[in-house]
C-alpha positions in Angstrom: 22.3 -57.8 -140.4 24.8 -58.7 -142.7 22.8 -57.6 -146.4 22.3 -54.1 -144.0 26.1 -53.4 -143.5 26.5 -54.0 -147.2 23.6 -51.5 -148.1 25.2 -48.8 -145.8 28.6 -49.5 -147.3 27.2 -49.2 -150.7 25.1 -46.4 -149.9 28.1 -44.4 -148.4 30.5 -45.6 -151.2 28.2 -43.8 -153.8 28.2 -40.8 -151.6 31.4 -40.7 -151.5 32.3 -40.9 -155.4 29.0 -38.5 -155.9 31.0 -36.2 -153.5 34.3 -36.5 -155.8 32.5 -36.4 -158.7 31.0 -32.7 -157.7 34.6 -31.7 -156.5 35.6 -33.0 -160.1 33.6 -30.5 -161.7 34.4 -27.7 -159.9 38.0 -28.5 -159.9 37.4 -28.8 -163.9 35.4 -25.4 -164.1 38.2 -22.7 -162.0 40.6 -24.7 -164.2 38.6 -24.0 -167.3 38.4 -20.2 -166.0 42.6 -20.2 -166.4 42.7 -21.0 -170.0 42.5 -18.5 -172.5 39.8 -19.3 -175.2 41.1 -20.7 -178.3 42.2 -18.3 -181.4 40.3 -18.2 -184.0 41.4 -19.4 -186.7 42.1 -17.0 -190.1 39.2 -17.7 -192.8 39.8 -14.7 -194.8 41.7 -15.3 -198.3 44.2 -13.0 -198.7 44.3 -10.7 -201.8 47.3 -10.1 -203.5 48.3 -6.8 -203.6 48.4 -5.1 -207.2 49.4 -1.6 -207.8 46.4 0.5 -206.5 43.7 -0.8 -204.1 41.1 -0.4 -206.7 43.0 -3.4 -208.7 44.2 -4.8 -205.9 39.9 -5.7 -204.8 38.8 -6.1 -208.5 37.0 -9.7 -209.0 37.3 -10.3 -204.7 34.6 -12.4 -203.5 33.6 -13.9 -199.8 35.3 -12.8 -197.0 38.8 -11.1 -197.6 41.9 -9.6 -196.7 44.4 -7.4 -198.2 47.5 -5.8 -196.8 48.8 -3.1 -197.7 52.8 -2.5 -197.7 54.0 1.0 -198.5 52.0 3.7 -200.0 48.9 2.6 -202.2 46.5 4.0 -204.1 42.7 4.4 -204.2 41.6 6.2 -207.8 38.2 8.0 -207.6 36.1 6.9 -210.7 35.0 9.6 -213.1 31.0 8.6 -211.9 31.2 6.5 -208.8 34.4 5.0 -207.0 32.7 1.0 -206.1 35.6 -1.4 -204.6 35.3 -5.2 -205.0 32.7 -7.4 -206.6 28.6 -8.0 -206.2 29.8 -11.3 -204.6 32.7 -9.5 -201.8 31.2 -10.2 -198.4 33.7 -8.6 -196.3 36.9 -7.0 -196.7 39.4 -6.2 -194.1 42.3 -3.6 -195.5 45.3 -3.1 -192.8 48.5 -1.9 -192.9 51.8 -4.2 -192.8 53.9 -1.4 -190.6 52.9 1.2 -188.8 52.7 4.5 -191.4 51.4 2.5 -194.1 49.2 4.9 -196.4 46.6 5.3 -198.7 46.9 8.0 -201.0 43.3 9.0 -202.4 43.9 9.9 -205.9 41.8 11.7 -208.9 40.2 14.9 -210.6 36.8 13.8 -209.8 35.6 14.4 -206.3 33.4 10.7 -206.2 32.1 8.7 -202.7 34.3 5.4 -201.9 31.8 2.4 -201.1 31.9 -1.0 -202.0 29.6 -2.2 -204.9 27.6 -4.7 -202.3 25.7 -2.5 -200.6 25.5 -4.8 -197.8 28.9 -6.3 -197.6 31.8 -4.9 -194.9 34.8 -2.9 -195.0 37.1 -2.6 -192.2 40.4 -0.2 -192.5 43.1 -1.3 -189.9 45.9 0.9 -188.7 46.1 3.0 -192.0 47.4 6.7 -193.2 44.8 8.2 -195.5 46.4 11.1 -197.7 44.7 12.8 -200.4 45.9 14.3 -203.8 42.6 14.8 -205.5 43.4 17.3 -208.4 40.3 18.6 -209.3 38.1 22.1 -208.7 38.5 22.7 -205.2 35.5 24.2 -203.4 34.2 23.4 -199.5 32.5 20.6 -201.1 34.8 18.7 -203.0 38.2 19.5 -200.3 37.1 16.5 -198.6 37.4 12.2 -198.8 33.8 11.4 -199.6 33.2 7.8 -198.0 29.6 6.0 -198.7 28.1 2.8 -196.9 28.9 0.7 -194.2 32.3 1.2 -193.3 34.3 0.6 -189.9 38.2 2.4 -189.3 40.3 0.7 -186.5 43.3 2.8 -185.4 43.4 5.0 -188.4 45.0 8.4 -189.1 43.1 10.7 -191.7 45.9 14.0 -192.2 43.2 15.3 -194.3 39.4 16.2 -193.9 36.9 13.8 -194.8 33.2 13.3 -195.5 30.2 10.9 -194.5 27.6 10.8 -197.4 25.0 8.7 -198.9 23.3 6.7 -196.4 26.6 6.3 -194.0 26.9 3.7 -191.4 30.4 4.0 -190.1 32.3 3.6 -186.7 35.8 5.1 -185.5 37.3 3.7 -183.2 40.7 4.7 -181.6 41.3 6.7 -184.7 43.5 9.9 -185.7 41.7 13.3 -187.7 43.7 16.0 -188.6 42.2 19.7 -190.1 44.4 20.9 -192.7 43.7 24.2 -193.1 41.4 27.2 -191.2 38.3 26.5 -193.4 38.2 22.6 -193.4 36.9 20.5 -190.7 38.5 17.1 -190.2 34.5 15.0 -190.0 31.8 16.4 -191.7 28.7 13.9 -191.2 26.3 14.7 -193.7 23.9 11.9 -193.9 22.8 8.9 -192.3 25.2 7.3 -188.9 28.6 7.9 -187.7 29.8 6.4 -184.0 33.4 7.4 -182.6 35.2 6.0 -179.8 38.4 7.1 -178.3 39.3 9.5 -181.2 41.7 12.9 -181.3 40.5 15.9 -183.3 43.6 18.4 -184.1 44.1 20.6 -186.2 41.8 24.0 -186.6 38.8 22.7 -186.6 37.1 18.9 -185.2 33.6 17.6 -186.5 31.1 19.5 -188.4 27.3 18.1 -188.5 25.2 19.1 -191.6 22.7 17.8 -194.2 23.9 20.1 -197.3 20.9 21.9 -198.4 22.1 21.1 -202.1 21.3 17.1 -201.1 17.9 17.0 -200.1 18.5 13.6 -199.9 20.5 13.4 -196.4 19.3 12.9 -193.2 21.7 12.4 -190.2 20.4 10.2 -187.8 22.2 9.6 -185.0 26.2 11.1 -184.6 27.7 9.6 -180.8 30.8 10.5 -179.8 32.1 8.7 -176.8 35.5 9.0 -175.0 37.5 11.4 -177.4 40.0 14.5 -177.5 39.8 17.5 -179.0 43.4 18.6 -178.8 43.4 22.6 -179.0 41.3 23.3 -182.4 42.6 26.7 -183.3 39.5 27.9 -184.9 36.4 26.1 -183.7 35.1 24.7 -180.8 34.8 20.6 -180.9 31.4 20.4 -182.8 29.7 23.0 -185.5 26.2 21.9 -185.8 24.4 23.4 -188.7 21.5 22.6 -190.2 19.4 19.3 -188.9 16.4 17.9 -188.6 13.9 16.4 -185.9 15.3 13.1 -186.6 18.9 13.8 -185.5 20.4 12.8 -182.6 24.0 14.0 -181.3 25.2 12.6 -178.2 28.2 14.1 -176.6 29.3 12.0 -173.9 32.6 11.5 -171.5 35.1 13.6 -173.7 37.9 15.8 -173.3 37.4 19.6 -174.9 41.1 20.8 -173.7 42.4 24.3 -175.9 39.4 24.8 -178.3 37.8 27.9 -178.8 34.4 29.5 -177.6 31.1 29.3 -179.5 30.8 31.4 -182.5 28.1 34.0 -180.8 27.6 36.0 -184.0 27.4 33.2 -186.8 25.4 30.5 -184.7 22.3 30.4 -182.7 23.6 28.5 -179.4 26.7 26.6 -177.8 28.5 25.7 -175.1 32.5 27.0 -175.4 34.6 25.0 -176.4 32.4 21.7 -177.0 30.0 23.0 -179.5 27.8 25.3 -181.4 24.6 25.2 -183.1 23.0 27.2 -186.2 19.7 25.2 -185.9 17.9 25.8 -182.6 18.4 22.7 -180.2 14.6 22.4 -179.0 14.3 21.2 -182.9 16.8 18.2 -182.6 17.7 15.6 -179.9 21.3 16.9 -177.9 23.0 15.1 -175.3 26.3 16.5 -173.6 27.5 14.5 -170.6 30.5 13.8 -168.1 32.2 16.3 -171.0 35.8 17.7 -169.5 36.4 21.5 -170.6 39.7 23.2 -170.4 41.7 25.8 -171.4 39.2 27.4 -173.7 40.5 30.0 -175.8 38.2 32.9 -177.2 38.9 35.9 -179.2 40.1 39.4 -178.9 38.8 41.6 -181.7 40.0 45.1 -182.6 38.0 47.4 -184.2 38.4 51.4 -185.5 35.8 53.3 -185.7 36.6 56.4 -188.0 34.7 59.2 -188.3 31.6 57.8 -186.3 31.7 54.3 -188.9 32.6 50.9 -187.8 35.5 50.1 -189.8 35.5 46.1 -190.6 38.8 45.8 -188.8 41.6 47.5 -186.6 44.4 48.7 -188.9 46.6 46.4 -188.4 50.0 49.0 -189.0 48.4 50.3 -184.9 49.0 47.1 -183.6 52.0 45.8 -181.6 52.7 43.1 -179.4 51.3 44.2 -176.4 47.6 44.0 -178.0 46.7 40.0 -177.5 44.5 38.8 -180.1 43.2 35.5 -177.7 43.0 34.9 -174.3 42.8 31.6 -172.1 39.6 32.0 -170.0 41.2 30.6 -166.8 43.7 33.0 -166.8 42.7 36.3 -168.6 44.4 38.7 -170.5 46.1 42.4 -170.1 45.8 44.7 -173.0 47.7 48.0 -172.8 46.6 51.3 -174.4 48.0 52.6 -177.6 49.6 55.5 -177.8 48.5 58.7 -179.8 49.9 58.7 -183.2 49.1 59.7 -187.1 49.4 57.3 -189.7 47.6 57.2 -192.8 46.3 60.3 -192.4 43.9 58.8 -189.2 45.0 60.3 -186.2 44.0 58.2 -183.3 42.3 60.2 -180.9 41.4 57.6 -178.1 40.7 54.0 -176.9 40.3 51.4 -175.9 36.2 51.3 -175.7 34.0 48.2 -175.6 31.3 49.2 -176.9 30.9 50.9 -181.2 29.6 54.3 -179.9 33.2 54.3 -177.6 31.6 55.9 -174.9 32.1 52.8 -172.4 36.0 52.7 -171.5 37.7 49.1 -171.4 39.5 48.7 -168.3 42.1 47.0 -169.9 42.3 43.8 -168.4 40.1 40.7 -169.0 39.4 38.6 -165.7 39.8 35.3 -165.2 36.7 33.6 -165.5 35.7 35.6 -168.2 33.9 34.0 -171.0 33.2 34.6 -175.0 35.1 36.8 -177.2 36.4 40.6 -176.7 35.4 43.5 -179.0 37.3 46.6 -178.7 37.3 49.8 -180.4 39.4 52.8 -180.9 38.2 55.9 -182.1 39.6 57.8 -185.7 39.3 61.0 -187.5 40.1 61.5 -190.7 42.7 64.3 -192.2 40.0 66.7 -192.4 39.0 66.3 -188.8 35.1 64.7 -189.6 35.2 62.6 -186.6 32.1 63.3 -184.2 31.2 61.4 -181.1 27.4 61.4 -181.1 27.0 59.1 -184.3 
């Protein structure tokens, strides 16, 4: 009896330190849980900073840093504009304060890439200005960037390019058109992701292999979770010409104050989000969980004098009561003008929607409405050579 009380003890003492042992663990893992995981400590070398970035990266090797303080800048290279060293890495270029720049600089429109084609570069929290000096055309009014490239928080106040086998990501980044005729993106070859960007300006992204490179390809163009903040001229995305291999996914962003799909220049659209000059059964579109508001489209005036379209309304006819856009939730009045000489054309009626001006505009625009307006007035010259049934 005795050696069987001393097995049960011994059996239940192990049972009960098995028992703390188990609570031990868990009590270790929820407190584990609490703690934050351990910072990682910095590897990167920092690079002192020189007086342009090109110099600042010359001779770099492994994996770097440099920060830039102030203004710098890049120089374009007369042939090709290659940063760091064949034994660079990675190199992460971030600002000190917020507004740091870098001011892109040159008379020679050339791609900015690293010279290891399969090394990194990360821009942190930068201002990219641009005072290229050269010919200026649609082509070369644009940052050319080449490679693989990643932007963190990044403010471009000028339009920019994606060329030569691209493989770049935006993320939380800034992109500014500068002027009616620039876009702030144009992805021309290769990959381009952006998260939880803003597009201002007059015009957002344009997608399109330039038919003077028959080199590019676009591949794949996603963009997830971004603003296009009341483009002036264009709706979020001009699509132009692609191929069966493209891909352009649309997904969960906001389209608020862009305009409506250019129905005479493109093929196909959506208003506000995009449009399309190659047909979209040839490529691969996605648009989904897109918000669309406030989409502004056009009101066009046109004379017709003496039975001829004229290319626009003379402009000395307008006044203030004529609207030249309207919101599409809302609508628009447009009063009649009065008869009057001017020019020796006497206005003898309007407003008409259609070129023949035989179908009388009503003068108001309902909400709801969608596309642009064209409306025409009807002219005669001094000699009275106007005649209805052109």
């Amino acid at each position: 009896m005795a050696k069987s009380k001393i097995k049960n003890v011994l059996i239940c003492g192990a049972a009960v330190l098995s028992a703390a042992a188990s609570v031990g663990v868990l009590v270790s893992l929820f407190h584990n849980d609490e703690e934050p995981a351990p910072t990682p400590t910095e590897t990167r070398v920092e690079l002192e900073a020189k007086d342009s970035v090109n110099a600042s990266m010359d001779g770099a090797k492994g994996d770097v840093k440099l920060v830039v303080d102030g203004n710098m800048p890049l120089a374009m290279g007369a042939a090709q504009t290659q940063l760091g060293g064949d034994e660079l890495k990675s190199i992460v270029i971030e600002a000190a304060n917020a507004g740091d720049a870098i001011t892109v600089t040159g008379d020679v429109r050339t791609s900015i890439k690293l010279t290891n084609a399969s090394a990194t570069l990360t821009f942190k929290g930068l201002t990219f200005y641009d005072e290229y000096a050269g010919p200026m055309s649609y082509i070369t009014d644009y940052i050319h960037f080449a490679g693989v490239i990643e932007f963190e928080d990044c403010t471009f106040t000028h339009g920019i390019r994606l060329k030569a086998d691209a493989n770049m990501t935006f993320d939380g980044c800034t992109f500014v058109s500068p002027s009616e005729d620039r876009y702030s993106v144009w992805v021309e070859d290769g990959k381009a992701t952006f998260e939880d960007c803003t597009f201002k300006g007059y015009r957002g992204m344009k997608i399109h292999e330039a038919p003077q490179t028959p080199t590019d390809d676009i591949t794949t163009v996603s963009v997830n979770e971004c603003l296009f903040d009341e483009l002036s001229v264009k709706c979020g995305v001009a699509i132009g010409t692609v191929n069966a291999n493209t891909v352009v996914k649309l997904t969960n962003n906001q389209f608020i104050g862009c305009r409506s799909w250019d129905t005479v220049g493109s093929l196909e659209g959506v208003d506000g989000i995009y449009e399309s000059d190659t047909p979209v059964k040839d490529y691969t579109l996605t648009l989904d969980a897109n918000d669309v508001r406030g989409t502004v489209s056009n009101i066009y005036y046109f004379a017709v004098i003496d039975g001829n379209i004229g290319d626009a309304f003379p402009l000395e006819f307008l006044t203030a009561e004529h609207p030249t856009t309207y919101v599409q939730e809302v609508g628009a009045t447009v009063p009649a003008l009065e008869k009057k000489t001017n020019y020796n054309l006497i206005l003898q009626d309007c407003w008409f929607t259609n070129e023949g001006c035989t179908e009388r505009f009503a003068g108001t625009i309902p909400a709801g409405q969608t596309g642009d307006v064209y409306l025409y007035a009807m002219f005669e010259d001094e000699n009275s050579n106007w005649t209805q049934n052109y």
